[in-house]
DORO-213765 format. One line per field, with one value per residue: x, y negated, z of N, C-alpha, C in turn; residue number from 1; residue in three letters. Coordinates in steps of 0.1 Angstrom, whole numbers, plus 2048, in hexadecimal, padded with zeros to 3 digits. Example, Ala and Ser with C-alpha at 12.3 -4.5 7.8 and 13.67 -1.06 7.14 Angstrom:
<sites>
nu	[884, 880]
nv	[839, 816]
nw	[84E, 847]
cau	[87B, 889]
cav	[82D, 80B]
caw	[84E, 847]
cu	[884, 881]
cv	[821, 800]
cw	[84E, 84F]
num	[1, 2]
residuo	[ALA, SER]
</sites>
This chain:
<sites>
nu	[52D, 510, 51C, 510, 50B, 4FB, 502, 510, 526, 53D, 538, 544, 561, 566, 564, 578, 573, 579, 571, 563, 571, 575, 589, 575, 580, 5A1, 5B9, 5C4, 5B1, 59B, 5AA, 5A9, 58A, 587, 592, 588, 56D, 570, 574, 55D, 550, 55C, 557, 53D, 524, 515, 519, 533, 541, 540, 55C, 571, 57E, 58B, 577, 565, 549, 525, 508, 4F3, 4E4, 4C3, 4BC, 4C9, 4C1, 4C0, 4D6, 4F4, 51B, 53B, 55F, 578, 58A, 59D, 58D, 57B, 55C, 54A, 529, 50E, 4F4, 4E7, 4D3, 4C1, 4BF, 4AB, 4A2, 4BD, 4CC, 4E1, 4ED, 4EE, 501, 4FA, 50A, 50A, 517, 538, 540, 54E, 552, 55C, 573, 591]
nv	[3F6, 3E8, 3D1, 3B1, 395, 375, 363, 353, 345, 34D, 36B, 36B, 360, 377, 38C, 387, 378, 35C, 33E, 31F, 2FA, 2EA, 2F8, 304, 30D, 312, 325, 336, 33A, 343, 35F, 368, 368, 379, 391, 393, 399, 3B3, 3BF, 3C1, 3D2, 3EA, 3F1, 406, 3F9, 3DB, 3D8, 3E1, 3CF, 3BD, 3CB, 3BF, 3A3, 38C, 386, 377, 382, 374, 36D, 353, 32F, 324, 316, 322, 33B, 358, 35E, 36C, 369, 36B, 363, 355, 345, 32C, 313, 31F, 334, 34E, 353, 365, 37F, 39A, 3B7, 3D9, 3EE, 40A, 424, 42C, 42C, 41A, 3FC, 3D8, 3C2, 39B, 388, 364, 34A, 336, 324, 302, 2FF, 301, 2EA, 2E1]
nw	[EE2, ECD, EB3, EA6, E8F, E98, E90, E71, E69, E7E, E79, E62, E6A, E78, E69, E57, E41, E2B, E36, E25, E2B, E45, E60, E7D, E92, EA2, E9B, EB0, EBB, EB3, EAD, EC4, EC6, EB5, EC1, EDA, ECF, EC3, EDC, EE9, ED5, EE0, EF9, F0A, F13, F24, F3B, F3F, F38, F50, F61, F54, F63, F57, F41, F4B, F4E, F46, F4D, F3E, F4C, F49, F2D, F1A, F28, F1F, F17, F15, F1F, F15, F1E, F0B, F0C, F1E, F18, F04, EFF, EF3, EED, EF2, EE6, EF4, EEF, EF1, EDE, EDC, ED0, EC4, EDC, EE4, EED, EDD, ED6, ECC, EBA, EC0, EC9, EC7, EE0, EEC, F0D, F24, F31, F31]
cau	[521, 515, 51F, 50B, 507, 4ED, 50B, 515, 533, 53F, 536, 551, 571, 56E, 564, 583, 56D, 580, 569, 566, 56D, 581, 584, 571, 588, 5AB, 5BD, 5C8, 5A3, 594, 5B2, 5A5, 580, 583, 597, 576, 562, 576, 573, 550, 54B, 562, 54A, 52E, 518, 51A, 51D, 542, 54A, 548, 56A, 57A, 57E, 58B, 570, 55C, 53E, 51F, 4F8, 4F3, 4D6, 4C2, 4B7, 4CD, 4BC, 4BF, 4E0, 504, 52A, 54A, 569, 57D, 597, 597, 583, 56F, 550, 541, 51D, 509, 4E3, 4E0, 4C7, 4BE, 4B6, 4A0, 4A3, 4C8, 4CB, 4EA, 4EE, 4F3, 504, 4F6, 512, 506, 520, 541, 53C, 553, 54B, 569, 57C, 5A3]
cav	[3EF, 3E6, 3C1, 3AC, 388, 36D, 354, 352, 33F, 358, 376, 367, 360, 386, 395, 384, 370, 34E, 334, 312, 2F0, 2E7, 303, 2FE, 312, 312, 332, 340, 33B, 34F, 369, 36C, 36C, 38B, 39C, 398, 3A3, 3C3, 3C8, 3C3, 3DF, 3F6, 3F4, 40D, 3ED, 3CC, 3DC, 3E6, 3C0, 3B5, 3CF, 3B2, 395, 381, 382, 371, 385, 373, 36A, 346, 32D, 317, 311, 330, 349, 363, 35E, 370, 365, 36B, 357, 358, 341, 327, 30F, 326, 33B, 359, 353, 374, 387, 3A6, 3BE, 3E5, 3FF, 416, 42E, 434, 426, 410, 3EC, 3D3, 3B5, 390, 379, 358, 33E, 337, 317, 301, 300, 300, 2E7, 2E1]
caw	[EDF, EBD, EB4, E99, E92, E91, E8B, E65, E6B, E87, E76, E57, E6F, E7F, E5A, E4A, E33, E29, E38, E22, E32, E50, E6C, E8D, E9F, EA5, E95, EB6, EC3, EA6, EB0, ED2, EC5, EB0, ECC, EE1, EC6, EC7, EED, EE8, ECE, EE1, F06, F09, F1B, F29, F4B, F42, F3A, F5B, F63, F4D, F69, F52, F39, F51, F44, F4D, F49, F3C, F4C, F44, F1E, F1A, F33, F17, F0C, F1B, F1A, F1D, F1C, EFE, F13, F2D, F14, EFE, F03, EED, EEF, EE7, EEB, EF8, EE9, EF7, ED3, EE4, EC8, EC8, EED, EE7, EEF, ED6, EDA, EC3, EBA, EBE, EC7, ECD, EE0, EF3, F18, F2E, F2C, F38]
cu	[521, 514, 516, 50B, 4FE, 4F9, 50F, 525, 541, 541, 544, 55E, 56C, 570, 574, 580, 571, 56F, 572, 569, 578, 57F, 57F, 578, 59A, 5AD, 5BF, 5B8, 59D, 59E, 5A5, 591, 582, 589, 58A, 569, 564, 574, 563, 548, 553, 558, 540, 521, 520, 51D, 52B, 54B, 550, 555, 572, 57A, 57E, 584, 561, 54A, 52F, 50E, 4F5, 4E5, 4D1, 4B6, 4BC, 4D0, 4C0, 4CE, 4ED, 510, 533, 555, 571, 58B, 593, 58D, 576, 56C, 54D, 531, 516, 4FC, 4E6, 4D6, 4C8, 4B8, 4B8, 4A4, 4B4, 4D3, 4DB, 4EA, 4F3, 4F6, 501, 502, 50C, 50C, 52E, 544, 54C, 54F, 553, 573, 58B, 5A0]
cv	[3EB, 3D6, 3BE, 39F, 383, 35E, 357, 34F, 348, 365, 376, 366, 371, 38D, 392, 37B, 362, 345, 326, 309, 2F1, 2F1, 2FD, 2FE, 312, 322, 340, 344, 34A, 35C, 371, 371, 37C, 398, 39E, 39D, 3B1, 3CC, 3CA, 3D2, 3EC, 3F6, 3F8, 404, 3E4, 3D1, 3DC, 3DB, 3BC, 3BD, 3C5, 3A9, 38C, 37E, 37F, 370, 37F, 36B, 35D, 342, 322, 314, 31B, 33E, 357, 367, 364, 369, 36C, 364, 35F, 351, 335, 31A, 315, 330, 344, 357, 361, 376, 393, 3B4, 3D0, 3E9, 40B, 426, 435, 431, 41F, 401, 3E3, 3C5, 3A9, 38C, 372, 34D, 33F, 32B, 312, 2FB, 2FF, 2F8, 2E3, 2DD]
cw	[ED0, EB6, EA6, E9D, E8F, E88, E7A, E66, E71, E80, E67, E5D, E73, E74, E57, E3D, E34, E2C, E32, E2A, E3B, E59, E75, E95, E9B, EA4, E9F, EC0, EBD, EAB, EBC, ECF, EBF, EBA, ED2, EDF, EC5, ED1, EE8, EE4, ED4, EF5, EFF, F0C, F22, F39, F4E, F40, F47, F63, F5E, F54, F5F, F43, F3D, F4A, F4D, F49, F48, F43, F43, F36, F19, F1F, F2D, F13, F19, F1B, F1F, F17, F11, F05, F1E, F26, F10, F00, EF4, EF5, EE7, EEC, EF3, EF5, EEC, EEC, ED8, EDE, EC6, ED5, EEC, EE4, EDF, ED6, ECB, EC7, EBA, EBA, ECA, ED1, EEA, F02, F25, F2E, F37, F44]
num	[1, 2, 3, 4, 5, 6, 7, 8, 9, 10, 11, 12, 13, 14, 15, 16, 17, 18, 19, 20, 21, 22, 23, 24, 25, 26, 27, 28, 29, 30, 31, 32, 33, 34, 35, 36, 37, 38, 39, 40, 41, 42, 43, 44, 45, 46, 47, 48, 49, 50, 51, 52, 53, 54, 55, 56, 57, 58, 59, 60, 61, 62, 63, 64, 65, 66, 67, 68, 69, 70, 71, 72, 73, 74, 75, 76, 77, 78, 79, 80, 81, 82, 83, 84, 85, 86, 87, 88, 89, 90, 91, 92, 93, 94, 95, 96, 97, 98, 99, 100, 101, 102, 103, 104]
residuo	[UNK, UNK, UNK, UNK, UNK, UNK, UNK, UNK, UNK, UNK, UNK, UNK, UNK, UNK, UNK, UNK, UNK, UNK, UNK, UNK, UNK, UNK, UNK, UNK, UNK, UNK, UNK, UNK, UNK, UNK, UNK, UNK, UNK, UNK, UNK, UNK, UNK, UNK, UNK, UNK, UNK, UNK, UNK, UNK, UNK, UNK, UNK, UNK, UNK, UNK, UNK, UNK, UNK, UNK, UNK, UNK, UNK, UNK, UNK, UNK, UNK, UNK, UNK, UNK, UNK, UNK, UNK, UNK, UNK, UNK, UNK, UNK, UNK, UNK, UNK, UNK, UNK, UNK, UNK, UNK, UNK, UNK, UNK, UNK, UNK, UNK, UNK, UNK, UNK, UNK, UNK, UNK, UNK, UNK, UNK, UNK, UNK, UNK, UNK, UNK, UNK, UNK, UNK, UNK]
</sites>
C-alpha cells in the first residue's frame, strides 16, 4: 500500500526529521511505530492486515466511523484513513494518529 500522512508530527519521527521540543513518544514507541509504517507499505491491502492477529487490525466507531487502527503495542494505536486510487487501483493508507488507547 501506499503510505502518506495528514499528521505533521508523525510524518517527522518516521522521515528522520529532528522534531523541536519535548518528544510525545517514548523512543522505543517511535521504534515500534515506524516498523508498522513499514508493514504497512509492504501489504498489497488492508485485507492482508487482518493475517497479523496481533495488529489487531480494526474499523473504529463512533466519532471515528471513518478511521482504522492497529496496535503499535498493548497501549498505543496507529490511527489511519483508508482511500481506493481508481486510476492506479492501489490502496492508500492516511496517517493520522498515534493515540494512546490501551491502557496497562
Amino acid at each position: 500500500m501506499e503510505v502518506r500522512f495528514s499528521n505533521v508530527y508523525l510524518e517527522q519521527l518516521y522521515t528522520g526529521i529532528e522534531v523541536k521540543g519535548k518528544p510525545k513518544y517514548q523512543e522505543y514507541i517511535v521504534e515500534k511505530f515506524i516498523k508498522r509504517v513499514e508493514l504497512l507499505k509492504q501489504v498489497e491491502n488492508s485485507k492482508e492486515l487482518v493475517k497479523f492477529k496481533s495488529l489487531n487490525f480494526e474499523r473504529l466507531k463512533g466519532d471515528k466511523k471513518d478511521v482504522y487502527s492497529i496496535r503499535i503495542d498493548k497501549q498505543y494505536r496507529l490511527e489511519f484513513g483508508l482511500v481506493n486510487d481508481l486510476i492506479s487501483l492501489i490502496e492508500i493508507v492516511i496517517i493520522e494518529d498515534l493515540s494512546k488507547h490501551y491502557e496497562k
